[in-house]
N, C-alpha and C positions, 0 to 999 in steps of 0.2 A: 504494500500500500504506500508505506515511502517513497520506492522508485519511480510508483505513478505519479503522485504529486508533485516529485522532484521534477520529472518528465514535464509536468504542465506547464512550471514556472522554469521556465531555464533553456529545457531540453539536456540538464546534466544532470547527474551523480552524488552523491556522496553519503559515504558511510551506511550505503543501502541494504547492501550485500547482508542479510541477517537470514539467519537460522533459526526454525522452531528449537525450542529446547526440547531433551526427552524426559514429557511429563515425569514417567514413569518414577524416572531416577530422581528427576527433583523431589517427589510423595518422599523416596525412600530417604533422601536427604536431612528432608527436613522430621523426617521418624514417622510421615504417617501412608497411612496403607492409598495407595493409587488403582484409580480403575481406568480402565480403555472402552468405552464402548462406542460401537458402529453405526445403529441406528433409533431412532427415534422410539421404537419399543424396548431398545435394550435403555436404554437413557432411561426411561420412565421407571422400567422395574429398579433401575441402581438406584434411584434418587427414593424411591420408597422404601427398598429395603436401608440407605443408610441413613433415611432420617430417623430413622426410630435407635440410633445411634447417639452415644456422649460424647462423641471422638470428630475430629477433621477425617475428611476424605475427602483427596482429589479424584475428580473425575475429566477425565479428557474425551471430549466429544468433537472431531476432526470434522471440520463445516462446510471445506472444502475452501475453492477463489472467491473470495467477496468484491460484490462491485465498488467501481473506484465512488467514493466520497466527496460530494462538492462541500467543501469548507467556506463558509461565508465570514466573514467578521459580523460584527454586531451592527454596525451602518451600515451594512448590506443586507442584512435581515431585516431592518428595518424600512424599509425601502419599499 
């Protein structure tokens, strides 16, 4: 999403180049249990079985490409 913005204003670069992190290992990082799920039913049963939980749990839900984002400032919204 950076590199598109950057692309808008410019047409360059910089410091774009970013990587997801692997949830997975951040959950175990930080000492709590990580989940992965694929779709929309898997989502729904994680989120009901860990609320009935005391604990943190990540969950990583992969969304896929998100459209690019028109950022307005606040006098352009106004407008």
């Amino acid at each position: 999403m950076k590199r598109i913005q950057q692309m808008r204003f410019g047409g360059r670069t910089i410091a774009s180049d970013l990587h997801d992190p692997d949830m997975m290992k951040l959950a175990e990082a930080y000492g709590v249990e990580g989940r992965r799920v694929k779709s929309p039913a898997e989502l729904k049963a994680t989120l009901l079985e860990v609320f009935k939980r005391n604990e943190p749990v990540l969950i990583e839900a992969p969304v896929g490409p998100m459209p690019p984002v028109n950022f307005k400032t606040r006098a352009q919204a106004q407008r």
